[in-house]
C-alpha positions in Angstrom: -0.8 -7.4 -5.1 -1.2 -5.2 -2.5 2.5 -4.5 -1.8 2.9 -3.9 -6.0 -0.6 -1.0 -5.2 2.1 0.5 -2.5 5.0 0.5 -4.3 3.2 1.9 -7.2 1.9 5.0 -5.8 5.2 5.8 -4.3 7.0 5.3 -7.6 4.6 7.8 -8.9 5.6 10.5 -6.2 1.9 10.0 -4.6 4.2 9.9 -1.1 7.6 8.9 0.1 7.4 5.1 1.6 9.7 4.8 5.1 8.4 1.6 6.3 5.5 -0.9 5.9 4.2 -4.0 7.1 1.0 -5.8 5.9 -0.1 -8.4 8.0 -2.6 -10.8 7.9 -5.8 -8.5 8.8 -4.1 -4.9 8.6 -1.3 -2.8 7.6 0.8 -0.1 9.4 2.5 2.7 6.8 4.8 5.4 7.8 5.0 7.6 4.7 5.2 11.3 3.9 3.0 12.8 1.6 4.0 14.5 -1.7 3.9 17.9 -1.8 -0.3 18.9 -1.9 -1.0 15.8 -1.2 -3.0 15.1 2.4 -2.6 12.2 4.3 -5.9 11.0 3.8 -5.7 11.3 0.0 -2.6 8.9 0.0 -4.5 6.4 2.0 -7.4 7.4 -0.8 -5.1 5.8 -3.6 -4.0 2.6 -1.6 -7.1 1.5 -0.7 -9.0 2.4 -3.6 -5.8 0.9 -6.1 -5.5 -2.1 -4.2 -9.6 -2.5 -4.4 -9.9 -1.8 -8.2 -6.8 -4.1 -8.7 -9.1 -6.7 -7.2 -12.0 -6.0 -8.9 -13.7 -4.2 -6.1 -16.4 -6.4 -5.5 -15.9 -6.9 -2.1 -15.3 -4.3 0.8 -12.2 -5.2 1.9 -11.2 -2.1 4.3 -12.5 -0.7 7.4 -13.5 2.9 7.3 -11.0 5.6 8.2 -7.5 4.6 9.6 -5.9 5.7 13.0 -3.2 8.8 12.4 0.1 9.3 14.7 2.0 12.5 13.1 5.8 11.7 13.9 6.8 14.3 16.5 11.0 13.8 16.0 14.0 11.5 15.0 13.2 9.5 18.2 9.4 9.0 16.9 10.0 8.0 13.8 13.0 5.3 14.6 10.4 3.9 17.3 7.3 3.9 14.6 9.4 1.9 11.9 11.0 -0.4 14.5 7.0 -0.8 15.9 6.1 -1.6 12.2 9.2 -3.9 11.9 8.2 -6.0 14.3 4.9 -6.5 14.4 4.7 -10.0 12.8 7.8 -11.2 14.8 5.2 -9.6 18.0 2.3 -11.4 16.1 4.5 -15.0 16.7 4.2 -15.1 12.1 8.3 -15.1 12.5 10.8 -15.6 14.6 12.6 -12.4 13.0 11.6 -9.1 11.2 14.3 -9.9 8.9 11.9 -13.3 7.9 9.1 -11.8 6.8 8.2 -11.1 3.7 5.9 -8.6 3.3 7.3 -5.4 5.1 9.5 -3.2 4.0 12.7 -5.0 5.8 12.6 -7.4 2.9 15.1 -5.8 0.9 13.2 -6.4 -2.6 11.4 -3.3 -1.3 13.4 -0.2 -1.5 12.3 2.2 0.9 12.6 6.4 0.8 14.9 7.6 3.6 14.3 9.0 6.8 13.5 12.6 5.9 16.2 15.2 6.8 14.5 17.3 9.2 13.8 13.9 11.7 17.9 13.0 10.9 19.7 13.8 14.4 
């Protein structure tokens, strides 16, 4: 459910999805927001789809969300790989390639890297 919240938002130009991961008790994202959208409105529509698509009788998030801005090409190859691998880290896999719920599973299709971080 929360994956189909994700991909729905980006399918609806909310923000351009690079790479994601949701793991057992948290998610990493590394998306770029549509054009007048902020950063903290695109985590707005995630959390608050995903809660309404569950009926959003329960808090399910923590307040606010930790922010790293992608400096360069370098950055953001070492953020997806970071996001990549954090169940295989977490010992849920043996590979990044096993897990389901990220975006290397390749029944997610995932925006490219955007052309000013290309190098």
């Amino acid at each position: 459910m929360f994956i189909a919240t994700l991909m729905n938002y980006r399918n609806t130009n909310k923000y351009l999805l690079h790479a994601f991961v949701a793991m057992p008790d948290h998610i990493h994202l590394l998306l770029t927001p549509a054009e007048g959208i902020t950063v903290e409105r695109a985590i707005q529509f995630i959390k608050g789809g995903y809660s309404h698509r569950l009926g959003g009788k329960q808090e399910i998030w923590q307040r606010g969300f930790t922010l790293h801005r992608i400096e360069d090409g370098i950055d953001f190859e070492y953020h997806r790989n970071y996001i990549h691998q954090n169940p295989v880290r977490a010992r849920l896999v043996k590979s990044a390639e096993d897990y389901l719920y990220s975006s290397v599973n390749p029944a997610n299709q995932m925006d490219s890297t955007p052309e000013h971080l290309r190098g």
